[in-house]
N, C-alpha and C positions, 0 to 999 in steps of 0.2 A: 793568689790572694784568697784571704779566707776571711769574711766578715767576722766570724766568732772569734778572731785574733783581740780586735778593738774592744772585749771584757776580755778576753781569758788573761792577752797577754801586754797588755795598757797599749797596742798599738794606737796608732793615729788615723782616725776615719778615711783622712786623705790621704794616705800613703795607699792602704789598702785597695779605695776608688781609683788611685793612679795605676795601681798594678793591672785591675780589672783593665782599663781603659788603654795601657799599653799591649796587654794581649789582645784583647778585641781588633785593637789599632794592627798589628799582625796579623790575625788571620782574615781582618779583609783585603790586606796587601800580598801577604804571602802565602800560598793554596800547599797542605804540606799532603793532599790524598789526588792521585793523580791516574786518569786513564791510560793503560797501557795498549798503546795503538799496533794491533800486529794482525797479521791473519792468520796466526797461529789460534787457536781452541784454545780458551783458559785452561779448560779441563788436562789437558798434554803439557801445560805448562811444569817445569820440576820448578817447584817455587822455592825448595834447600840451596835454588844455584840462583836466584835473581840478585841482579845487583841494582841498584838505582843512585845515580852518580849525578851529583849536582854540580853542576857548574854556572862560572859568574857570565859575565856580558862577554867576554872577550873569549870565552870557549874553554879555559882554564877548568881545570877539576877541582873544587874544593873539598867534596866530603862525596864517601860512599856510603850507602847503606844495602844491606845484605839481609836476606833472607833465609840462611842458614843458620842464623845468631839460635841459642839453644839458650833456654831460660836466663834472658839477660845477658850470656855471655858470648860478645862476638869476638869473630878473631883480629889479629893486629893491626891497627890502621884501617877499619870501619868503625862509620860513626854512632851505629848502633842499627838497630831491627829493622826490617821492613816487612810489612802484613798486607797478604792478598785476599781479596773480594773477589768470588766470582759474583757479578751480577747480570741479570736480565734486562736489556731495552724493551720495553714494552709497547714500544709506538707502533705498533703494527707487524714488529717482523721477530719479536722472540728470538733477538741477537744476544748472544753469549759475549760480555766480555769480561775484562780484570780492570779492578781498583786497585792500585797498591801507594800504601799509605806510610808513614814514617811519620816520627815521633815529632810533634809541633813544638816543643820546647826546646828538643836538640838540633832540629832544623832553625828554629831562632838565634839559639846560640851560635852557631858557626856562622850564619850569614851576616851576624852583626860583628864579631870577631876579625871576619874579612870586612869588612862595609860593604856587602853586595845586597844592591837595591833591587837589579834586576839578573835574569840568568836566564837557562832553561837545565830540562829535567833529561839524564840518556837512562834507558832501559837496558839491560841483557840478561839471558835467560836460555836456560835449556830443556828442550822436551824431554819429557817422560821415555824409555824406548817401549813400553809396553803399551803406549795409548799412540794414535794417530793422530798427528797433530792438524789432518785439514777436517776433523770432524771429531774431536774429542772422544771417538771410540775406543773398544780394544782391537787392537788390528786382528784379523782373521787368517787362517793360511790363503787364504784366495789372494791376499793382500800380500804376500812374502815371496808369493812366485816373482821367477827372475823375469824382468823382461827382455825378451832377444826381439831384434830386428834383423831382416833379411837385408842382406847389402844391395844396392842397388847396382839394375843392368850396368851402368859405365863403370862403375868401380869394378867391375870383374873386365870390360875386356881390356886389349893392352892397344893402347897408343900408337898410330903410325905416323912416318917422323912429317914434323907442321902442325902433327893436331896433338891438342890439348885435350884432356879429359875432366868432367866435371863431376865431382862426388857429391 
């Protein structure tokens, strides 16, 4: 909707008021920026591989959106970009998370195409391999040592017959 329509182009006041008032009506029903609940570190997140997958009430998939899309152009069968937010909680504890968002017009269109009123939202995503995903660092070599454990006393000795051995 654009008021300057009703001179430039003889639209009608109320058409225009209806448009406003049909989006508005949308985004306080339908939230299209969404936190993404993980314990992984934004920062590790590869956000070229996020997917965000909408689906209706019954768990069905209607639309994806992808995070790879490259100026406008996503690939076949997404329904267009998704954009991450790192942001800070500030309530007291300077937690790191992600917002990722998608586009509220193309999100309206597809939900009303299906008639879905209600739904929820799935995430996927893959870590960075050069950052650590439990603390959004660069991993260190201290960090890439292999871990070995020493096998345990019963697993080395051998079983006499009745007894069972426990690893």
């Amino acid at each position: 909707a654009e008021m300057a329509n009703v001179v430039k182009h003889k639209s009608q006041f109320s058409t225009e008021l209806n448009q406003i008032g049909q989006y508005t009506d949308f985004k306080m029903r339908i939230d299209h920026s969404y936190i993404c609940k993980s314990n992984v570190d934004p920062r590790a997140i590869n956000f070229t591989s996020m997917q965000v997958k909408i689906l209706n009430a019954q768990g069905q998939q209607i639309a994806t959106f992808f995070g790879g899309c490259k100026d406008g152009a996503c690939p076949e069968g997404i329904a267009g970009p998704a954009y991450q937010e790192i942001m800070t909680d500030t309530r007291g504890n300077d937690t790191r998370y992600t917002r990722v968002n998608v586009p509220a017009d193309t999100l309206r269109a597809i939900l009303e195409q299906h008639k879905v009123t209600e739904g929820r939202v799935e995430m996927e995503f893959m870590t960075k391999s050069d950052i650590n995903p439990a603390n959004g660092e660069k991993w260190h070599a201290r960090d890439l040592r292999p871990k070995t454990q020493a096998q345990p006393r019963a697993a080395q000795a051998q079983p006499t017959a009745g007894q069972e051995t426990a690893f």
